[in-house]
PyMOL CGO cylinders between C-alpha atoms (Angstrom):
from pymol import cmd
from pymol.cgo import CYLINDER

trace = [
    CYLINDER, 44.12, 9.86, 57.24, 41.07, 8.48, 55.09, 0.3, 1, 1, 1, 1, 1, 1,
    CYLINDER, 41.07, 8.48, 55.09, 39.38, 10.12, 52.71, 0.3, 1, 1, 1, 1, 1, 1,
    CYLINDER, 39.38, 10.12, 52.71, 35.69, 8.98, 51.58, 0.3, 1, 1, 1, 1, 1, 1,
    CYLINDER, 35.69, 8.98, 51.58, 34.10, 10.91, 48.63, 0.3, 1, 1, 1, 1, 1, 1,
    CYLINDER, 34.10, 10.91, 48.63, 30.56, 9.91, 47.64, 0.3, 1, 1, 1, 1, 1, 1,
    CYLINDER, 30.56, 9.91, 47.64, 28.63, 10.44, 44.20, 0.3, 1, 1, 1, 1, 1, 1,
    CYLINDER, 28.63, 10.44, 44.20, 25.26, 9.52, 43.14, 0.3, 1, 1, 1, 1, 1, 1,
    CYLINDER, 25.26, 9.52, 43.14, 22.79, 10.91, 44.98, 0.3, 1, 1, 1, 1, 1, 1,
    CYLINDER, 22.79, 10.91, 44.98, 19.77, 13.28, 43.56, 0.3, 1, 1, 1, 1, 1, 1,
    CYLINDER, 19.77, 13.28, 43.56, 16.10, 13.43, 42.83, 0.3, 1, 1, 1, 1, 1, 1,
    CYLINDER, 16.10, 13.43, 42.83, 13.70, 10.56, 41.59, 0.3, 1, 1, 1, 1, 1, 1,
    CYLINDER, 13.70, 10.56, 41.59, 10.03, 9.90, 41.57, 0.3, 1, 1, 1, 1, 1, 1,
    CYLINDER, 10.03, 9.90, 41.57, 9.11, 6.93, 43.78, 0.3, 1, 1, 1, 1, 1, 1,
    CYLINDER, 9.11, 6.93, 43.78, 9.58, 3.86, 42.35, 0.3, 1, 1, 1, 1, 1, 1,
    CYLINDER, 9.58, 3.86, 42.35, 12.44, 4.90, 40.49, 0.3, 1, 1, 1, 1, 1, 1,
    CYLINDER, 12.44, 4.90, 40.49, 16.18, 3.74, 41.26, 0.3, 1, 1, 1, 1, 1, 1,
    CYLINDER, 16.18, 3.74, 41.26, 19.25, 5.43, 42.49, 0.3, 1, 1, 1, 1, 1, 1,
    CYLINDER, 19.25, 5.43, 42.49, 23.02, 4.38, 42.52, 0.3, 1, 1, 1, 1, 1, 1,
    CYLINDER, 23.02, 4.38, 42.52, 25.26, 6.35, 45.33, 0.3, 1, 1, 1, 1, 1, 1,
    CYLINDER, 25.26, 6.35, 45.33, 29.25, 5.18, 45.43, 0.3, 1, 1, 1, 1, 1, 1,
    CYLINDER, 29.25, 5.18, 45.43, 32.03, 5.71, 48.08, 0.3, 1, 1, 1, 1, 1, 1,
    CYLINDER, 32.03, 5.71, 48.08, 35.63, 5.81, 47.49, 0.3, 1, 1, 1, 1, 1, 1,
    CYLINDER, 35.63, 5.81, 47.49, 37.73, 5.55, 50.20, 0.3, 1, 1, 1, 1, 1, 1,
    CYLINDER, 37.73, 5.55, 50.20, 41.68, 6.79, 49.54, 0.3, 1, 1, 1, 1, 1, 1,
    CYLINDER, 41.68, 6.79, 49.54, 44.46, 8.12, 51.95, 0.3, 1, 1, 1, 1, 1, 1,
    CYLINDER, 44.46, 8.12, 51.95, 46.69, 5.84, 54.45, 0.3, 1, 1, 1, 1, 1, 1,
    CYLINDER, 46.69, 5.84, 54.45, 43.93, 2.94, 54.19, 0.3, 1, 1, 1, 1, 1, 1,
    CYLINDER, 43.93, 2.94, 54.19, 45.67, 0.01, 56.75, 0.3, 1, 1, 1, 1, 1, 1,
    CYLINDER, 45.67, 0.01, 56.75, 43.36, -2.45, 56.31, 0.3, 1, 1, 1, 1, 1, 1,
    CYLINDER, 43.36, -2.45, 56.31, 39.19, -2.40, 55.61, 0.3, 1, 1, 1, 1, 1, 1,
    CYLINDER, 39.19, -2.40, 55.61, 37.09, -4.32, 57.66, 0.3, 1, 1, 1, 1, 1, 1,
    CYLINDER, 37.09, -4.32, 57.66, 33.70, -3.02, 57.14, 0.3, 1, 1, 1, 1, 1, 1,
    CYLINDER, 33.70, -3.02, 57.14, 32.18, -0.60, 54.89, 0.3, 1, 1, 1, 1, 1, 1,
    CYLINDER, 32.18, -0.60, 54.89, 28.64, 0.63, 54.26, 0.3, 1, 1, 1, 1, 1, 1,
    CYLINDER, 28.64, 0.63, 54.26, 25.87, 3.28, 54.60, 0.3, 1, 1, 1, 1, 1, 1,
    CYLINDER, 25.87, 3.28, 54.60, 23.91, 5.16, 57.33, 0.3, 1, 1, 1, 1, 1, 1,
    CYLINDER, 23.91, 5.16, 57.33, 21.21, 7.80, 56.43, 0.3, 1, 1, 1, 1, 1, 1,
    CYLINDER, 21.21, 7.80, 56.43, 19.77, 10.14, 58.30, 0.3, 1, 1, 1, 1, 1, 1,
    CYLINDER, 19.77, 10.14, 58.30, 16.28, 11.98, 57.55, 0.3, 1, 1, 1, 1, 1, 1,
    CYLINDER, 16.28, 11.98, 57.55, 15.24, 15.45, 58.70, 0.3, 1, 1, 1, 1, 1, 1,
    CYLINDER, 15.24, 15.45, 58.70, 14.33, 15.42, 62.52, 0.3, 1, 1, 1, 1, 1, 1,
    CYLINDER, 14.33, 15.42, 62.52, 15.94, 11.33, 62.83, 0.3, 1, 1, 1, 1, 1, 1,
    CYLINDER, 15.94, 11.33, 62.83, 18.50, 9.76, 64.19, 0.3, 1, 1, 1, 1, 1, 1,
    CYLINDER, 18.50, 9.76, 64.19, 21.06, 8.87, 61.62, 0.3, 1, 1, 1, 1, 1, 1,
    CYLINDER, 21.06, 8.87, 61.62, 20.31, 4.92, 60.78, 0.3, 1, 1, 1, 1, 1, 1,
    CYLINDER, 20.31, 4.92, 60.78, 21.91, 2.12, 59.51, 0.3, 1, 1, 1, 1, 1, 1,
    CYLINDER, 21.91, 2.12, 59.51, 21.21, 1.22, 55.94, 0.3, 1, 1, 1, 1, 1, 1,
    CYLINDER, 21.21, 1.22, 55.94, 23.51, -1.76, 55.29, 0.3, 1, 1, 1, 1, 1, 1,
    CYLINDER, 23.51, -1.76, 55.29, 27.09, -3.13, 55.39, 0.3, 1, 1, 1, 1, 1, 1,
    CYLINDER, 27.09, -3.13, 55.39, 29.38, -4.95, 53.31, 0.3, 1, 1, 1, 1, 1, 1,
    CYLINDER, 29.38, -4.95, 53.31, 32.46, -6.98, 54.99, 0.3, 1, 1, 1, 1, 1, 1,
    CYLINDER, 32.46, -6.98, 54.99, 35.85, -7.40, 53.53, 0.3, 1, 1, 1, 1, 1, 1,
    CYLINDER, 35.85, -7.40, 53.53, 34.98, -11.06, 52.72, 0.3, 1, 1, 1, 1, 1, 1,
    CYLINDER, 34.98, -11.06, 52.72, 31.32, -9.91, 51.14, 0.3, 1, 1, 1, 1, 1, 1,
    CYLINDER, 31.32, -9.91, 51.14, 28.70, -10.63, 53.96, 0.3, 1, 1, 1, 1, 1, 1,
    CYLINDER, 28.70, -10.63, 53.96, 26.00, -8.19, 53.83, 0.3, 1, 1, 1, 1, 1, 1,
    CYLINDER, 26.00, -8.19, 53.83, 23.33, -6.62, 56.25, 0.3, 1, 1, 1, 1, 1, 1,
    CYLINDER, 23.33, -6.62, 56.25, 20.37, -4.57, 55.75, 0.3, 1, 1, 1, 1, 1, 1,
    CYLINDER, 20.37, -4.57, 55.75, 18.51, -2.44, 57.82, 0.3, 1, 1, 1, 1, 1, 1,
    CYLINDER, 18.51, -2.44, 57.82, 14.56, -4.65, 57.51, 0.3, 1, 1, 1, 1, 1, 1,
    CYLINDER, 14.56, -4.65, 57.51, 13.22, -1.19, 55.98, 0.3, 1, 1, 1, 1, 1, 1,
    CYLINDER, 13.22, -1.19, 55.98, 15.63, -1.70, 52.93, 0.3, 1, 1, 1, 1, 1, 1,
    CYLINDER, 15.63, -1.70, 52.93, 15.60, -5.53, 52.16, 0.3, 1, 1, 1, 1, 1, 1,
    CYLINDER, 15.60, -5.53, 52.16, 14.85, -6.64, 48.89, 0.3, 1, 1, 1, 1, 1, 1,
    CYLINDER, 14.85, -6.64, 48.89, 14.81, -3.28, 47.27, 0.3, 1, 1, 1, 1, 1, 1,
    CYLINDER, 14.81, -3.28, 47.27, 18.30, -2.16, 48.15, 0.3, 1, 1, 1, 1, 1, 1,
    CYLINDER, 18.30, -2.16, 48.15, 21.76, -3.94, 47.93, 0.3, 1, 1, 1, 1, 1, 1,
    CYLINDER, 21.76, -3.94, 47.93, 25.39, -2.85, 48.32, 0.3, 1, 1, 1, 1, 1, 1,
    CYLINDER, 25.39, -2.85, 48.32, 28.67, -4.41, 46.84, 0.3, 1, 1, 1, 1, 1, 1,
    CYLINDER, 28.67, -4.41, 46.84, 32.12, -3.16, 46.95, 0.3, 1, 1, 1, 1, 1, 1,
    CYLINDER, 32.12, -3.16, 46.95, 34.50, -2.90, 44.03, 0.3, 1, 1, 1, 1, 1, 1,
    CYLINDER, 34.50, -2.90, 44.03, 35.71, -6.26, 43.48, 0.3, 1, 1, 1, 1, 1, 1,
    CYLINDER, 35.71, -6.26, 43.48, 39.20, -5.24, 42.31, 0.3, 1, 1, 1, 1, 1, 1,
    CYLINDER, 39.20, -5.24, 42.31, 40.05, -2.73, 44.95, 0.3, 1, 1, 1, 1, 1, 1,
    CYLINDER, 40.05, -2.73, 44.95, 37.88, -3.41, 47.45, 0.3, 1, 1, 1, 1, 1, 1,
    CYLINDER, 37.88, -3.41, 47.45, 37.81, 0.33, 48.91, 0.3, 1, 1, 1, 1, 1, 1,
    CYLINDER, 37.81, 0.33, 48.91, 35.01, 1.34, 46.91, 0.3, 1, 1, 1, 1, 1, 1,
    CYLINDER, 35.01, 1.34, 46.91, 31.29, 0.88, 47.81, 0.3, 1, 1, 1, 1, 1, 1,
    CYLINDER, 31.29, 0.88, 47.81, 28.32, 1.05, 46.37, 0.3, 1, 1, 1, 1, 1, 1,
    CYLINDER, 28.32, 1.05, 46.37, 24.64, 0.91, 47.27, 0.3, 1, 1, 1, 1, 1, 1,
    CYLINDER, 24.64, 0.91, 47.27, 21.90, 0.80, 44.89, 0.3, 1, 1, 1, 1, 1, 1,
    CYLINDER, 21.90, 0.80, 44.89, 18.14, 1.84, 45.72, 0.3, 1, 1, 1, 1, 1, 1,
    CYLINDER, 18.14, 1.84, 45.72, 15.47, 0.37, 44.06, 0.3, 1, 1, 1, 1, 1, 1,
    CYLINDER, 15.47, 0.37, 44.06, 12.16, 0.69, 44.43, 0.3, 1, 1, 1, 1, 1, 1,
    CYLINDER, 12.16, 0.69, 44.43, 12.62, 3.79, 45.87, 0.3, 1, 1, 1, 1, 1, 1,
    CYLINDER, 12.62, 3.79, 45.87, 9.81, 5.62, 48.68, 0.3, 1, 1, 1, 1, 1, 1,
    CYLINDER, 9.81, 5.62, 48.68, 9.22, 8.83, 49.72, 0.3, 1, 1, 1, 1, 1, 1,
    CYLINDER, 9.22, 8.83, 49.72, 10.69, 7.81, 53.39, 0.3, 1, 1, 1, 1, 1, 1,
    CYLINDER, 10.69, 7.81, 53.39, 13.92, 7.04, 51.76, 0.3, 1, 1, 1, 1, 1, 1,
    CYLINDER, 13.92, 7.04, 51.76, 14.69, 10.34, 51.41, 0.3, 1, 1, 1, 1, 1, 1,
    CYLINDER, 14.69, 10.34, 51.41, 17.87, 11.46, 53.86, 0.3, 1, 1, 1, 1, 1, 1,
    CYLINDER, 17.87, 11.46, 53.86, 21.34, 12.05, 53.71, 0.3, 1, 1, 1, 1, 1, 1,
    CYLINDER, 21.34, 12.05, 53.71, 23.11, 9.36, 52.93, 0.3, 1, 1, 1, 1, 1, 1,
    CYLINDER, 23.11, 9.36, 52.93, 26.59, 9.00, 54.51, 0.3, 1, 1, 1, 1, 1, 1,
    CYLINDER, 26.59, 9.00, 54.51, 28.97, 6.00, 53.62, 0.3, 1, 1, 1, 1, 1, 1,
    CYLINDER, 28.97, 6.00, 53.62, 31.84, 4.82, 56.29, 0.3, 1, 1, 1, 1, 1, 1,
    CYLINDER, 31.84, 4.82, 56.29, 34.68, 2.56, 56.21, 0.3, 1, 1, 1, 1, 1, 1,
    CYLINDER, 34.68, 2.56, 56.21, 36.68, 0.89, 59.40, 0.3, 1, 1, 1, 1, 1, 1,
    CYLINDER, 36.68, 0.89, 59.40, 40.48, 0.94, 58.84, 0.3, 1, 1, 1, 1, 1, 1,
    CYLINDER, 40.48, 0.94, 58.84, 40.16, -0.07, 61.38, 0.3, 1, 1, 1, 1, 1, 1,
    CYLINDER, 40.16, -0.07, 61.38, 38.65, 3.12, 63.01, 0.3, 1, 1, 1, 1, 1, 1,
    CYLINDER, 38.65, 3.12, 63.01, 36.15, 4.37, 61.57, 0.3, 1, 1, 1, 1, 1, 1,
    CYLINDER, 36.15, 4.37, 61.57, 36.03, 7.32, 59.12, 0.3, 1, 1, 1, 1, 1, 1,
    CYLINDER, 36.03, 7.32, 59.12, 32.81, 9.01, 57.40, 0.3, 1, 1, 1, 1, 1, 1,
    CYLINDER, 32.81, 9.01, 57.40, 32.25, 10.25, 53.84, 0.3, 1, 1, 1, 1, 1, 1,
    CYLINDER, 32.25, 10.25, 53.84, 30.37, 14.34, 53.67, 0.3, 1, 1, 1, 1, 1, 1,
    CYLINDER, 30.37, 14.34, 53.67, 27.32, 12.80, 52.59, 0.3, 1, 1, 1, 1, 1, 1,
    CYLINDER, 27.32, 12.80, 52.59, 24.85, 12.87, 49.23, 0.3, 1, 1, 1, 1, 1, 1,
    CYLINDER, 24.85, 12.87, 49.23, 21.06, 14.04, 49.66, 0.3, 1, 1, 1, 1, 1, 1,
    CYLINDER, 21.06, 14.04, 49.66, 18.70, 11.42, 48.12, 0.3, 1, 1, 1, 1, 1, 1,
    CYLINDER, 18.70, 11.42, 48.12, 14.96, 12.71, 47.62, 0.3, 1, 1, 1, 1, 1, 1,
    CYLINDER, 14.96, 12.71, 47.62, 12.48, 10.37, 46.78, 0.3, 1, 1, 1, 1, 1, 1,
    CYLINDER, 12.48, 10.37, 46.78, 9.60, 12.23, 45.50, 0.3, 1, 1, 1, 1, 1, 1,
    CYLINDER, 9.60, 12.23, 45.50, 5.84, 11.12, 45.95, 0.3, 1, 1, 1, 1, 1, 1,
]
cmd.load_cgo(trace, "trace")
């Protein structure tokens, strides 16, 4: 079993900039993929952006430019994203996941973005 625990989410004014992390820990075999979905009162839960073992990225197009995420370069089962820039319509749940190889999900960290 995986564990994921996530820290850093909270309240900021738009514009302002937020760091959330994910640690993953348990029987990890082997990470391929890890990165963040979010999901906004009345949505669908949505991609945010992913991180491969060997460092290629992806962004959902809402993100790019003001958010980018990085995993621990040591351990490499840690992730983190950080928000920039931030809008009111960033403001969701954000959940981090990591494939080892199936996939497991962290409880999630409320970011509010307020206008």
């Amino acid at each position: 079993q995986v564990q994921l625990v996530e820290s850093g989410g909270g309240l900021v004014q738009a514009g302002g900039s937020l760091r959330v992390s994910c640690a993953a820990s348990g029987n990890i075999f082997r990470i391929n993929n890890m990165g963040w979905y979010r999901q906004a009162p009345g949505k669908q839960r949505e991609l945010v952006a992913t991180v491969t073992s060997g460092g290629t990225t992806n962004y959902a197009d809402s993100v790019k430019g003001r958010f980018t995420i990085s995993n621990d370069t040591a351990k490499k089962n840690t992730v983190f994203l950080q928000m920039n820039s931030l809008k009111p319509e960033d403001t969701a749940v954000y959940y981090c996941y990591v494939d080892s190889p199936i996939r497991y999900w962290g409880q999630g960290t409320q970011v509010t973005v307020s206008s």
